[in-house]
N, CA, C and O atoms as a Tripos MOL2 file, in Angstrom:
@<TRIPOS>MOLECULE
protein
  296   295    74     0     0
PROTEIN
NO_CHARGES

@<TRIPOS>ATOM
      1 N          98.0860  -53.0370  -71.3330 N.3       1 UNK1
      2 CA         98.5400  -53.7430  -70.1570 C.3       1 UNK1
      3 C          97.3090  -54.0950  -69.3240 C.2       1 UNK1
      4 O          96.6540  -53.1050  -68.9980 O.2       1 UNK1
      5 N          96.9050  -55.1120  -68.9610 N.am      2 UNK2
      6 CA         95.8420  -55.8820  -68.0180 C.3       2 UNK2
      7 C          96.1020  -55.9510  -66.3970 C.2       2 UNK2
      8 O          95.1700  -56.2420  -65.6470 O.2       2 UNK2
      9 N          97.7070  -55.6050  -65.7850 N.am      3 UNK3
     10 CA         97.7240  -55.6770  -64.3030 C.3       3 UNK3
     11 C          99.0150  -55.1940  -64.2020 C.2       3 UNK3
     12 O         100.0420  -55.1650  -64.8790 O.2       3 UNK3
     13 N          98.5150  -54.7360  -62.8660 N.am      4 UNK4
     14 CA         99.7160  -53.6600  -62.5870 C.3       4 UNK4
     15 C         101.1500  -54.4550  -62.1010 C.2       4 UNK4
     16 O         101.2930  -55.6780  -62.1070 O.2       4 UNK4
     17 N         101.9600  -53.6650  -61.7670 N.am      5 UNK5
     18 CA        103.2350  -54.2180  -61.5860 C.3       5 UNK5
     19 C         104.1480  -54.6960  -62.2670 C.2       5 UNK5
     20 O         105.3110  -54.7360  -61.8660 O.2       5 UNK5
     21 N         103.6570  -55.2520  -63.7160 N.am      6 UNK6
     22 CA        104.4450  -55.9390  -64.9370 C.3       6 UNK6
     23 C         105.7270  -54.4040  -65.2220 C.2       6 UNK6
     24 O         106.8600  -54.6390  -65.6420 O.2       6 UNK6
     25 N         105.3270  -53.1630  -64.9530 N.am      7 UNK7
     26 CA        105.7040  -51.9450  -65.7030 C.3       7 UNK7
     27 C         106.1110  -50.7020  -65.1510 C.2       7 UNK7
     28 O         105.2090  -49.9370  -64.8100 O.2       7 UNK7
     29 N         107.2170  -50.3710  -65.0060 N.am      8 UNK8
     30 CA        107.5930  -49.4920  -63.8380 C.3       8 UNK8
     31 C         108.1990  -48.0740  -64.9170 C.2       8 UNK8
     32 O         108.8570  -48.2300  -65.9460 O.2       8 UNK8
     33 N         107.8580  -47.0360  -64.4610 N.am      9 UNK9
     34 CA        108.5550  -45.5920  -65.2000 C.3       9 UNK9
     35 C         109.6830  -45.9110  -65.2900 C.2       9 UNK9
     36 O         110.0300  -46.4530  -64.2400 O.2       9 UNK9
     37 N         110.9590  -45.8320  -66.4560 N.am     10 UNK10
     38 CA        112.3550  -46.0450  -66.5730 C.3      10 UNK10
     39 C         112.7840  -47.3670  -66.9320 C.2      10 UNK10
     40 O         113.9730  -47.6860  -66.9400 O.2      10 UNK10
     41 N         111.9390  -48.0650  -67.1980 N.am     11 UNK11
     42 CA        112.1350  -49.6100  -67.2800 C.3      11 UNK11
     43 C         112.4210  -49.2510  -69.3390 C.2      11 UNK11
     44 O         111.5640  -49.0130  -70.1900 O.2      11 UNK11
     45 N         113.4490  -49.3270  -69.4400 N.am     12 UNK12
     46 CA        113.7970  -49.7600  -70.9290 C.3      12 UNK12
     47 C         113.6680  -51.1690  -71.4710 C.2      12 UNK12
     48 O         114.4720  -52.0350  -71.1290 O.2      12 UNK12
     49 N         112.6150  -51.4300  -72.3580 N.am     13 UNK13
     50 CA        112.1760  -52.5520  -72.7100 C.3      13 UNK13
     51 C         112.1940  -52.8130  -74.5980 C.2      13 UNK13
     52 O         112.1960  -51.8160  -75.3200 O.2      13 UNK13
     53 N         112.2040  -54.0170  -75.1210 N.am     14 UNK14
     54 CA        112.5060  -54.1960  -76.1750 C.3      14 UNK14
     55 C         110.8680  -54.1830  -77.0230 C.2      14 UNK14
     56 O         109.8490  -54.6630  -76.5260 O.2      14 UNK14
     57 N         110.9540  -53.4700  -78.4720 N.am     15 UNK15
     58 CA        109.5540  -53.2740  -78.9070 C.3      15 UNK15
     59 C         109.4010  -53.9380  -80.2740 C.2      15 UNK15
     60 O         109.9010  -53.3540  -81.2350 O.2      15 UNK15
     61 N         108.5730  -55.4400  -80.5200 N.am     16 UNK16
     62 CA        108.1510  -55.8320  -81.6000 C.3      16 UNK16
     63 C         107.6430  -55.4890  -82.4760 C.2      16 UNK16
     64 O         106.6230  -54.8790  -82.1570 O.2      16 UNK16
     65 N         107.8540  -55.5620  -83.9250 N.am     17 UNK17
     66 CA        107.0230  -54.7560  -84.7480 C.3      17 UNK17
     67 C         106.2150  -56.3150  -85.5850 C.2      17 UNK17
     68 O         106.7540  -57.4140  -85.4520 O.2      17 UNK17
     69 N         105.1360  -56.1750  -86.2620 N.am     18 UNK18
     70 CA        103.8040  -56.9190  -86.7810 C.3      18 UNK18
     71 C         103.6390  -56.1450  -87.1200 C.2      18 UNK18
     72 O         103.6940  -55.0190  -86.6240 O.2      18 UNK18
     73 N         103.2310  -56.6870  -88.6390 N.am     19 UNK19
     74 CA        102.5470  -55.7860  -90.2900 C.3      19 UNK19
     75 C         100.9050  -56.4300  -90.3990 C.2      19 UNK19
     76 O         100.5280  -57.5640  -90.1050 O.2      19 UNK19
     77 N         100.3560  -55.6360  -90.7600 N.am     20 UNK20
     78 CA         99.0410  -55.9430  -91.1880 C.3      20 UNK20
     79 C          99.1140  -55.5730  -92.9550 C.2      20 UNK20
     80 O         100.2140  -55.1420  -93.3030 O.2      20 UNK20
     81 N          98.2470  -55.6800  -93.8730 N.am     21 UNK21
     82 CA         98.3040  -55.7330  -95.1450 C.3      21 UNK21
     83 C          98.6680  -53.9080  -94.8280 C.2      21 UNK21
     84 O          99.5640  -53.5120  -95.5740 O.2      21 UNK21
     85 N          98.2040  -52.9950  -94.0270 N.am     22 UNK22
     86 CA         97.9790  -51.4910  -94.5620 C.3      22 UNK22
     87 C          98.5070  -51.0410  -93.3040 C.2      22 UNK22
     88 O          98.6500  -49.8180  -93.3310 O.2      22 UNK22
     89 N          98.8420  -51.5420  -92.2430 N.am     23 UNK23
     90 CA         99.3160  -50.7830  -91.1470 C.3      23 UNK23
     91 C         100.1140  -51.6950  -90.0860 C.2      23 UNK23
     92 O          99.7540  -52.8720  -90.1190 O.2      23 UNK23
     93 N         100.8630  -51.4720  -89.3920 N.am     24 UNK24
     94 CA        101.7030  -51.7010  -88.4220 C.3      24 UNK24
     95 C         101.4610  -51.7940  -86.5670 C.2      24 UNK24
     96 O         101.1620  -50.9370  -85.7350 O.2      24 UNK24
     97 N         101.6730  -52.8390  -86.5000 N.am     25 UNK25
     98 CA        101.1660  -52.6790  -84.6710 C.3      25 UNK25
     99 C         102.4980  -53.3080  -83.5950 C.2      25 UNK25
    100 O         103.1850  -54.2320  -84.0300 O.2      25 UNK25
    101 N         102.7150  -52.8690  -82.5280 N.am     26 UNK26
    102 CA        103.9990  -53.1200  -81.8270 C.3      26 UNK26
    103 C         103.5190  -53.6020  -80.3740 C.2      26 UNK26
    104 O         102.5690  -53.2040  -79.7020 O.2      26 UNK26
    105 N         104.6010  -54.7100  -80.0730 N.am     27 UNK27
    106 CA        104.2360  -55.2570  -78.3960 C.3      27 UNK27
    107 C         105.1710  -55.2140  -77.7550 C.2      27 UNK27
    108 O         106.3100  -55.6480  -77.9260 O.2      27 UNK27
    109 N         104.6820  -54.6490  -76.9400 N.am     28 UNK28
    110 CA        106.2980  -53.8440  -76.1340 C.3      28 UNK28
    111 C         106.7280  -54.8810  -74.8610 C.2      28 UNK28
    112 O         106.0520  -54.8590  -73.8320 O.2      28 UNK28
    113 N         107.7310  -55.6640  -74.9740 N.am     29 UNK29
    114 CA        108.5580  -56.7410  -73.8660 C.3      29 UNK29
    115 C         108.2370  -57.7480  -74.2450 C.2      29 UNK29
    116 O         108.3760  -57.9620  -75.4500 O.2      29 UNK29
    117 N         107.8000  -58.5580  -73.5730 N.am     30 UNK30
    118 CA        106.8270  -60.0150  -73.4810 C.3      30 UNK30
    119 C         105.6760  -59.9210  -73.6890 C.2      30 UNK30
    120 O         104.9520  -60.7560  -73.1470 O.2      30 UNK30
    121 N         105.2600  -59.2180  -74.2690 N.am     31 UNK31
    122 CA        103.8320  -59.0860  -74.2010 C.3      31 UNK31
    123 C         102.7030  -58.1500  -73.3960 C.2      31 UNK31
    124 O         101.4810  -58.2990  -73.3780 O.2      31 UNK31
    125 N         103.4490  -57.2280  -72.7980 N.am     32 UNK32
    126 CA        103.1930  -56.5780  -71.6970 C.3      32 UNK32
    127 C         101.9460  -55.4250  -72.1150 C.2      32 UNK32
    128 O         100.8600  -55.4410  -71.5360 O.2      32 UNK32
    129 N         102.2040  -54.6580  -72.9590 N.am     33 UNK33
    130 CA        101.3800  -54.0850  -73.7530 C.3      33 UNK33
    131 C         101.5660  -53.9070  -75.4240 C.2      33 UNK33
    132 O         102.6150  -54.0130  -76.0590 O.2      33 UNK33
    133 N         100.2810  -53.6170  -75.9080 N.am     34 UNK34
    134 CA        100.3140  -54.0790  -77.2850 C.3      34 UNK34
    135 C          99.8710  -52.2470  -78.0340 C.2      34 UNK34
    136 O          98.9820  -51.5690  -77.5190 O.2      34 UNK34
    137 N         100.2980  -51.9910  -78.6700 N.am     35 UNK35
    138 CA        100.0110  -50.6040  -79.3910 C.3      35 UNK35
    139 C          98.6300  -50.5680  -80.0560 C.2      35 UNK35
    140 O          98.0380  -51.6440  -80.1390 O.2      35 UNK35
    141 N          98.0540  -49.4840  -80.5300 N.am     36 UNK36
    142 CA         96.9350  -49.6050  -81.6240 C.3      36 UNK36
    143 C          97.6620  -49.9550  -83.3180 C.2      36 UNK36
    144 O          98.6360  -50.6760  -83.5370 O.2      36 UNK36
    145 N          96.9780  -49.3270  -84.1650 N.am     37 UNK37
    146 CA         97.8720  -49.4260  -85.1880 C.3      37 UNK37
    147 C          98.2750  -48.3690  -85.9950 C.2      37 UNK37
    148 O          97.6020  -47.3390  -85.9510 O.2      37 UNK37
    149 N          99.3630  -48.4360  -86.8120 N.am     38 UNK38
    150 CA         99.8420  -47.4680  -87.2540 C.3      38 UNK38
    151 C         100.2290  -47.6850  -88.4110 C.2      38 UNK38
    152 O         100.6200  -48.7930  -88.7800 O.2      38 UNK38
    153 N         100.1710  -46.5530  -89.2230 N.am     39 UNK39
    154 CA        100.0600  -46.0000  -90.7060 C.3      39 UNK39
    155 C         101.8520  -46.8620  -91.4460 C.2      39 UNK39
    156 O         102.6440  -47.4030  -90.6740 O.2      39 UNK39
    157 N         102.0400  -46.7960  -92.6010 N.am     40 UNK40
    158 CA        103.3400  -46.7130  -92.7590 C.3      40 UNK40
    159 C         103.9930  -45.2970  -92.1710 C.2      40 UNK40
    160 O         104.6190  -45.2970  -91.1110 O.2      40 UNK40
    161 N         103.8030  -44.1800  -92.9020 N.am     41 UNK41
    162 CA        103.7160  -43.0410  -92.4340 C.3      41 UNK41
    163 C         104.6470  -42.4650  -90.9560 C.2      41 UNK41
    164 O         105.5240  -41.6200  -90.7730 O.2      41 UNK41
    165 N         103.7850  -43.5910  -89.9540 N.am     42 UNK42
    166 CA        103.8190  -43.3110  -88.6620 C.3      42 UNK42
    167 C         104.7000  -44.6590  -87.5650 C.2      42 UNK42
    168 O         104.8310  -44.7560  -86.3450 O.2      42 UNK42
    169 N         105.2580  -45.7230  -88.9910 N.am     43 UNK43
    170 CA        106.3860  -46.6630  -88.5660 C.3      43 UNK43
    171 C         107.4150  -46.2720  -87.5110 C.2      43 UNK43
    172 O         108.2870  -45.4250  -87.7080 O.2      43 UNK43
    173 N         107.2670  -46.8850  -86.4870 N.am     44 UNK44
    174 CA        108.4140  -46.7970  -85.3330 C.3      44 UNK44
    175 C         109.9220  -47.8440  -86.1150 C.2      44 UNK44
    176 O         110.0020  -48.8690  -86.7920 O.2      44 UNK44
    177 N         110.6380  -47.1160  -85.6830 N.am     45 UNK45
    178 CA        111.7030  -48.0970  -86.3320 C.3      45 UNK45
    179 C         113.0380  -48.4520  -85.3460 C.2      45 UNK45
    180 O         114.0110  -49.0380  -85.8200 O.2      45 UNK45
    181 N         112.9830  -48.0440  -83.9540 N.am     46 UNK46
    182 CA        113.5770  -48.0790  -82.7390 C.3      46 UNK46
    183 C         113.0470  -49.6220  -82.3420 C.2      46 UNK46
    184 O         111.8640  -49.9560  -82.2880 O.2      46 UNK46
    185 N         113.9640  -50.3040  -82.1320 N.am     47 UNK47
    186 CA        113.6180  -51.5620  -81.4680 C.3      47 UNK47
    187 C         113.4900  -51.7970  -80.2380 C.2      47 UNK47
    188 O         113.2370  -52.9400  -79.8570 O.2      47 UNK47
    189 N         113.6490  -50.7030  -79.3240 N.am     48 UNK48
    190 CA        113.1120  -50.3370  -77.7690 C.3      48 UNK48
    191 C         113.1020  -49.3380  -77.6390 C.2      48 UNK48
    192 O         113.7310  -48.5360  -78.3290 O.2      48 UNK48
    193 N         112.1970  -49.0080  -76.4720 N.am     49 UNK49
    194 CA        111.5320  -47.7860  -76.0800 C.3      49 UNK49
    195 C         111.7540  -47.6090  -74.0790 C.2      49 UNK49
    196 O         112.1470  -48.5890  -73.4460 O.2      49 UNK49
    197 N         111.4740  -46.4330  -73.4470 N.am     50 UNK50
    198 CA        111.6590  -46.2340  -72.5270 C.3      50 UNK50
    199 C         110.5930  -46.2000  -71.8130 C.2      50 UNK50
    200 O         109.8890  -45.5430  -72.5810 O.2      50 UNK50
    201 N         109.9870  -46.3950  -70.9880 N.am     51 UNK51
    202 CA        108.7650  -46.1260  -70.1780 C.3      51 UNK51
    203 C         108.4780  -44.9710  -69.6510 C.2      51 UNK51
    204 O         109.2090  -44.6290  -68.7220 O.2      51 UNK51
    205 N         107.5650  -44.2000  -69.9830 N.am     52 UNK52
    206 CA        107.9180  -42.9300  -69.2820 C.3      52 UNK52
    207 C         106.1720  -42.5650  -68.2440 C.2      52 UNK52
    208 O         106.0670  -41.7290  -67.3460 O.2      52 UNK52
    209 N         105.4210  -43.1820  -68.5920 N.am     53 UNK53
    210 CA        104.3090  -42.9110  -68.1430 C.3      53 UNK53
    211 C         103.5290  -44.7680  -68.1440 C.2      53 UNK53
    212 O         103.7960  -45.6390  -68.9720 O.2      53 UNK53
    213 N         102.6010  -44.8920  -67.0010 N.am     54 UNK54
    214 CA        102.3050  -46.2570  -66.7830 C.3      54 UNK54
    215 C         100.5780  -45.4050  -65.6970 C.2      54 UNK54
    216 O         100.7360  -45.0460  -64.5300 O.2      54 UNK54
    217 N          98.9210  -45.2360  -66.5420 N.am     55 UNK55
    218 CA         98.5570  -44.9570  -65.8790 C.3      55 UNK55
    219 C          97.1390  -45.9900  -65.9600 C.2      55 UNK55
    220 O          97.0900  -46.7580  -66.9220 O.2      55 UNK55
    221 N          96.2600  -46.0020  -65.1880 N.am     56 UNK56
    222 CA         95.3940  -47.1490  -65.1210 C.3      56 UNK56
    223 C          93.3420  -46.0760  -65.4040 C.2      56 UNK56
    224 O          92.8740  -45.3200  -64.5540 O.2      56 UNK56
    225 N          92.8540  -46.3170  -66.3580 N.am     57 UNK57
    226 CA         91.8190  -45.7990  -66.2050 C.3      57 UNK57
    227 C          90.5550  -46.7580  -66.2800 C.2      57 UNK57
    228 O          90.6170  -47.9490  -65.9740 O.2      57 UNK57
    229 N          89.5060  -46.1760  -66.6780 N.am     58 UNK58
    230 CA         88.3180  -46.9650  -66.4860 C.3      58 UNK58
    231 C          88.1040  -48.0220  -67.8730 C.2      58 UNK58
    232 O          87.2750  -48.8920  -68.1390 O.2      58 UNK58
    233 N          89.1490  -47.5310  -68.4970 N.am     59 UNK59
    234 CA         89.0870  -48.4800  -69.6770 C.3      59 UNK59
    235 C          90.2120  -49.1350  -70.1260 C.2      59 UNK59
    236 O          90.4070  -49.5060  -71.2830 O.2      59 UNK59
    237 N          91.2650  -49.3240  -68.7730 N.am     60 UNK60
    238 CA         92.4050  -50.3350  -68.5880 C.3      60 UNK60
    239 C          93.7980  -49.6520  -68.8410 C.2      60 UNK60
    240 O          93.9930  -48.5880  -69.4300 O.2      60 UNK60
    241 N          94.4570  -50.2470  -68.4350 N.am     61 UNK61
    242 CA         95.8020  -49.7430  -68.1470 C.3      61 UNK61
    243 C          96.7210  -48.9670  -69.7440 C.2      61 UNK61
    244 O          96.9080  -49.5410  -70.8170 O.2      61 UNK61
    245 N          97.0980  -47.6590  -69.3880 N.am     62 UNK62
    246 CA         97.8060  -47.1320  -70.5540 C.3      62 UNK62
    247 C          99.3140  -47.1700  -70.3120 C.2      62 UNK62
    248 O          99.6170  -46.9980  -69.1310 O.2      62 UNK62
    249 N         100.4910  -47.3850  -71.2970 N.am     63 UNK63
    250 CA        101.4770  -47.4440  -71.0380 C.3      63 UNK63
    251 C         102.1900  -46.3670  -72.1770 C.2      63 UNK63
    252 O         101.8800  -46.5860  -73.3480 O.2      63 UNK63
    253 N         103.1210  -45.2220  -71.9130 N.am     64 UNK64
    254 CA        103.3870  -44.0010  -72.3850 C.3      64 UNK64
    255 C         105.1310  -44.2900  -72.6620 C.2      64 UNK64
    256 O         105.9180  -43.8390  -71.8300 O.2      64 UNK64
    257 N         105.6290  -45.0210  -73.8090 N.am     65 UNK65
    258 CA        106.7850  -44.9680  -74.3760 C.3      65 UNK65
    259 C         107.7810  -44.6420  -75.3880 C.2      65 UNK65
    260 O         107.8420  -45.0380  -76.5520 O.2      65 UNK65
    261 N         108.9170  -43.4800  -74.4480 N.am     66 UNK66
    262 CA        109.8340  -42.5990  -75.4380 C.3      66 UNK66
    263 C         110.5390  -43.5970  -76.7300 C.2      66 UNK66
    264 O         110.6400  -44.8200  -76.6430 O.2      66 UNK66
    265 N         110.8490  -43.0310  -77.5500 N.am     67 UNK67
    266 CA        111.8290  -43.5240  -78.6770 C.3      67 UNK67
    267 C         112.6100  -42.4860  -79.0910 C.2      67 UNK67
    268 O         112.3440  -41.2890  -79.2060 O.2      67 UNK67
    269 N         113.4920  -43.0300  -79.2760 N.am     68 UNK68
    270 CA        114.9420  -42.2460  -79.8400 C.3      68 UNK68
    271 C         114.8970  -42.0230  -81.2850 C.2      68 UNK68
    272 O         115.7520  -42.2700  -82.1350 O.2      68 UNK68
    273 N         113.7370  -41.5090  -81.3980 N.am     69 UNK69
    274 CA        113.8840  -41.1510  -82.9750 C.3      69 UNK69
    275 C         113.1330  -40.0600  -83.4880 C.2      69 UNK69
    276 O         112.1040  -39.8800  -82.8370 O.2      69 UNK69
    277 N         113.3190  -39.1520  -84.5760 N.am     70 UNK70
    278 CA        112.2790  -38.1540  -84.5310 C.3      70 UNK70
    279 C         111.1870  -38.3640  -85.1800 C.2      70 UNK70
    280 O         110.9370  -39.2510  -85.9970 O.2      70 UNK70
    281 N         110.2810  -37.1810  -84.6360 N.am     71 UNK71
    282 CA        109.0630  -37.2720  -85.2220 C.3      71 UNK71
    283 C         108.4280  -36.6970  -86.3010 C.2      71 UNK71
    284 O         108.4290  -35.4880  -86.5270 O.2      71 UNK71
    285 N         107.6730  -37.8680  -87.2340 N.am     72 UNK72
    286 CA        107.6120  -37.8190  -88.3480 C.3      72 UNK72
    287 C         106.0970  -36.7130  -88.7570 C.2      72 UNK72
    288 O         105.6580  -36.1690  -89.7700 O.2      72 UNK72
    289 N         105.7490  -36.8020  -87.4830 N.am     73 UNK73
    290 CA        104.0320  -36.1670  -88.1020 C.3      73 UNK73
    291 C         104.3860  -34.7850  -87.8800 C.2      73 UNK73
    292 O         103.5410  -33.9490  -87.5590 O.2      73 UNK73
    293 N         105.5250  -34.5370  -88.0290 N.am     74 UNK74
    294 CA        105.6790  -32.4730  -88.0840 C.3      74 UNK74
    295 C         105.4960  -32.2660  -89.7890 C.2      74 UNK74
    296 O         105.5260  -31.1370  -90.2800 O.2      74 UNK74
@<TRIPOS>BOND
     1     1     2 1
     2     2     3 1
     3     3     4 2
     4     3     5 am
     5     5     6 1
     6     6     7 1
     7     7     8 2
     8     7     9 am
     9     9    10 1
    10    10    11 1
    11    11    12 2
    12    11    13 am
    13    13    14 1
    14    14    15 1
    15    15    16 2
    16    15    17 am
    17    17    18 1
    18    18    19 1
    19    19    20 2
    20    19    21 am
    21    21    22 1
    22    22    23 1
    23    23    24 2
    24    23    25 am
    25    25    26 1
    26    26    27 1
    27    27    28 2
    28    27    29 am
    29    29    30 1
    30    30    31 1
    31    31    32 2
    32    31    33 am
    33    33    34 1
    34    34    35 1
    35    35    36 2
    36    35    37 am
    37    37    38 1
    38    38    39 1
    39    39    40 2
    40    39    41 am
    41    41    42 1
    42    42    43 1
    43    43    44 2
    44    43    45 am
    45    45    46 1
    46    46    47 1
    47    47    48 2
    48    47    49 am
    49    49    50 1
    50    50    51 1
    51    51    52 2
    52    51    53 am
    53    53    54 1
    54    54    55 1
    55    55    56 2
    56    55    57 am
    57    57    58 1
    58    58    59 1
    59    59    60 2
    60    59    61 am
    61    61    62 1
    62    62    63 1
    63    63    64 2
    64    63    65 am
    65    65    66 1
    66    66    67 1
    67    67    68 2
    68    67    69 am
    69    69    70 1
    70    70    71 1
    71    71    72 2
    72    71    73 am
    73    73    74 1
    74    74    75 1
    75    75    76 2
    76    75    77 am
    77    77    78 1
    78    78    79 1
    79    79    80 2
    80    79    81 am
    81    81    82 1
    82    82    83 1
    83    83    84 2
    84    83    85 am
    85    85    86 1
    86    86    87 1
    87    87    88 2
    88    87    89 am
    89    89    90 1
    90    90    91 1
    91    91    92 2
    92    91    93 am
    93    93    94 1
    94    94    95 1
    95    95    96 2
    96    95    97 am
    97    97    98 1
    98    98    99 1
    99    99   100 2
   100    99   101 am
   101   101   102 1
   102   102   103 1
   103   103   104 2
   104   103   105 am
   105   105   106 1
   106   106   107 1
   107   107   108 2
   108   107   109 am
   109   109   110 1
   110   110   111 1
   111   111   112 2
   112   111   113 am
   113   113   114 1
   114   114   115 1
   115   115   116 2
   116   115   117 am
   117   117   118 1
   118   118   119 1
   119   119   120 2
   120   119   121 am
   121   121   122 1
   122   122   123 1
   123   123   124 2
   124   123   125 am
   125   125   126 1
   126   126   127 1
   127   127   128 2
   128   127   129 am
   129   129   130 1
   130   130   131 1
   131   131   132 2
   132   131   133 am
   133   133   134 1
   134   134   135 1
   135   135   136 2
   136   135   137 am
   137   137   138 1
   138   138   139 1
   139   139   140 2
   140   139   141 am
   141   141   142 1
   142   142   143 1
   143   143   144 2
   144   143   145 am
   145   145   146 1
   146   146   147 1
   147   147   148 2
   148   147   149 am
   149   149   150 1
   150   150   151 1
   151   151   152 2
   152   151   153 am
   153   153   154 1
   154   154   155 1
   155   155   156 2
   156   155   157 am
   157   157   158 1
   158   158   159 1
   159   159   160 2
   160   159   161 am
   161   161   162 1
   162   162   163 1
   163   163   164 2
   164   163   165 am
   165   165   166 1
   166   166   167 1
   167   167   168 2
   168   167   169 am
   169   169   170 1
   170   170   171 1
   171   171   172 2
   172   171   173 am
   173   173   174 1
   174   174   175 1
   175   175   176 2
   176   175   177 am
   177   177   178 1
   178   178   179 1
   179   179   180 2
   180   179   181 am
   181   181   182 1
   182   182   183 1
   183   183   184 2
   184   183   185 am
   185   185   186 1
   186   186   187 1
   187   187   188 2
   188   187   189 am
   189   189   190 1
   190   190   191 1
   191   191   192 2
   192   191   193 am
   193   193   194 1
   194   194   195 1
   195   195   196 2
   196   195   197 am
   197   197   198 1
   198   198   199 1
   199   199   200 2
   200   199   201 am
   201   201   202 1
   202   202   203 1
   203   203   204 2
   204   203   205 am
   205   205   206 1
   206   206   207 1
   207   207   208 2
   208   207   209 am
   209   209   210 1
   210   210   211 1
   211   211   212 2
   212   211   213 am
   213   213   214 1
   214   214   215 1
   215   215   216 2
   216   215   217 am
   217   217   218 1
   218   218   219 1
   219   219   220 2
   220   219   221 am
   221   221   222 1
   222   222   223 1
   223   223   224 2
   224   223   225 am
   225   225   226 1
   226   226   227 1
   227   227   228 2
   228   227   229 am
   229   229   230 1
   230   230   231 1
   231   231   232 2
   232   231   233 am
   233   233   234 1
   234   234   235 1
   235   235   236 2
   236   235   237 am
   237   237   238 1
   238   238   239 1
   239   239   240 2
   240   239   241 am
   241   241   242 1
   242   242   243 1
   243   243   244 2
   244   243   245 am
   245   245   246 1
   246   246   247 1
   247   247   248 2
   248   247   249 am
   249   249   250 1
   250   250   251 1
   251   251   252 2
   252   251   253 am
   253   253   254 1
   254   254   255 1
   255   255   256 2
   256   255   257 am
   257   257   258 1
   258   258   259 1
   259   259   260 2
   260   259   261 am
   261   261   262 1
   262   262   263 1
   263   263   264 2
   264   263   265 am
   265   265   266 1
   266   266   267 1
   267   267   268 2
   268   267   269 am
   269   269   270 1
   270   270   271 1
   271   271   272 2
   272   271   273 am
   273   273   274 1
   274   274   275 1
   275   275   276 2
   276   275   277 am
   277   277   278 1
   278   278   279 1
   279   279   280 2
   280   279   281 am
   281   281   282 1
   282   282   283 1
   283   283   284 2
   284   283   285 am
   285   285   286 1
   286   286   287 1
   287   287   288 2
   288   287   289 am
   289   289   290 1
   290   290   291 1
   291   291   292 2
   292   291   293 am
   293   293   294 1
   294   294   295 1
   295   295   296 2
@<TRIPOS>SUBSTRUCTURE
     1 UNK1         2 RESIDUE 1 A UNK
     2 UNK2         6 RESIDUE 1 A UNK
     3 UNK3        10 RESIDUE 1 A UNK
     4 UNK4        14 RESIDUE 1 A UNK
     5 UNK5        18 RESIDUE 1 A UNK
     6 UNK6        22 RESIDUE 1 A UNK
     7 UNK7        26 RESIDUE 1 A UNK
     8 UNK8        30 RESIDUE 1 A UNK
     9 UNK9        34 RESIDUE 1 A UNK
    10 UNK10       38 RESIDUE 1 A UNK
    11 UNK11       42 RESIDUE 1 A UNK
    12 UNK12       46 RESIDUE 1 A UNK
    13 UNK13       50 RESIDUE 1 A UNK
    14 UNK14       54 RESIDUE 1 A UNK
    15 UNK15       58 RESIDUE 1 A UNK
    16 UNK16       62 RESIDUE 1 A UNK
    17 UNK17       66 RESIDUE 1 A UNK
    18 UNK18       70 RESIDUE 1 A UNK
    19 UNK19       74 RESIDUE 1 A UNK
    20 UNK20       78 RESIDUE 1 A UNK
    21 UNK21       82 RESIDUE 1 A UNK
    22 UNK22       86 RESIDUE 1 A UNK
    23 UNK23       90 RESIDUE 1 A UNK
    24 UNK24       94 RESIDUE 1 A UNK
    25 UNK25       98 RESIDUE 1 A UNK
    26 UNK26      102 RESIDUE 1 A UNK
    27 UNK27      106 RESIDUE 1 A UNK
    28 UNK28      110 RESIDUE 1 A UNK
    29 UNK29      114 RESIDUE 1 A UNK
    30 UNK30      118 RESIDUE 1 A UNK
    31 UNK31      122 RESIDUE 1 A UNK
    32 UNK32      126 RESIDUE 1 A UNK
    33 UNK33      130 RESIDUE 1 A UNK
    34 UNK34      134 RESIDUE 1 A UNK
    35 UNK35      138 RESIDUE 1 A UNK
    36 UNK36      142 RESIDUE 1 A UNK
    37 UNK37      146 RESIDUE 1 A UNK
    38 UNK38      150 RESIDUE 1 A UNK
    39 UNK39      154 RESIDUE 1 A UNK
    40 UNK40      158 RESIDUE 1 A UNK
    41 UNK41      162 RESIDUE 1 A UNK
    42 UNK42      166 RESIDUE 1 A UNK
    43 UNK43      170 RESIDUE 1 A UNK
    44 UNK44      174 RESIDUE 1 A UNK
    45 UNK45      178 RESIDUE 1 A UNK
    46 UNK46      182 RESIDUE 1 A UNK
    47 UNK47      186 RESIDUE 1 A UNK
    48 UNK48      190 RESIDUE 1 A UNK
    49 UNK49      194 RESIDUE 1 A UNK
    50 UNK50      198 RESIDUE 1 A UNK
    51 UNK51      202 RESIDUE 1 A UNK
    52 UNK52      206 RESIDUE 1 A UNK
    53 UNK53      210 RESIDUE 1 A UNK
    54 UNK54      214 RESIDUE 1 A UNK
    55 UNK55      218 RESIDUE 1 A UNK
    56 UNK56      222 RESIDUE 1 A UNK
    57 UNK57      226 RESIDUE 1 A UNK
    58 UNK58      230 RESIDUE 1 A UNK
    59 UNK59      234 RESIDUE 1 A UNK
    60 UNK60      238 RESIDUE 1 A UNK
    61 UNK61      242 RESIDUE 1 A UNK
    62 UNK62      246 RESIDUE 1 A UNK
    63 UNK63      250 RESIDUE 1 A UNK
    64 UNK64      254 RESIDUE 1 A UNK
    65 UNK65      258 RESIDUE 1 A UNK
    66 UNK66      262 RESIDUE 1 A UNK
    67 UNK67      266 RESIDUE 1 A UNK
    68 UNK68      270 RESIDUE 1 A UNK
    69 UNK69      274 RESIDUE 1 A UNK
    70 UNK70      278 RESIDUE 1 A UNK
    71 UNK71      282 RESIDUE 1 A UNK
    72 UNK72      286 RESIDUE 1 A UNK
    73 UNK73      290 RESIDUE 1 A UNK
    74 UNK74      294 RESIDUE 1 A UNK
């Protein structure tokens, strides 16, 4: 995320998924924030997520979102 205000704690928003040849990357709303990438392995498969954390550091805004699904890296 690049500026504040787009993103509020509790804001349930819809989450895109994009394949790369070996890994997976997701953009959460309109474009609001964009994920790193991820493994097959580590595939989100929830098509929205919840906002639960929105914090701003020296190396730009982080955005922290729940999914209703369990977790696979146990």
């Amino acid at each position: 995320m690049e500026r504040t205000g787009l993103l509020s704690v509790g804001d349930v928003l819809p989450v895109k998924e994009y394949g790369l040849p070996s890994s997976y990357y997701y953009m959460l709303g309109h474009a609001y924030a964009m994920s790193g990438n991820y493994t097959t392995l580590e595939r989100i498969k929830s098509t929205e997520g919840k906002v639960v954390d929105v914090r701003e550091t020296p190396k730009g805004f982080f955005v922290t979102v729940a999914f209703d699904e369990e977790d696979v890296t146990k």
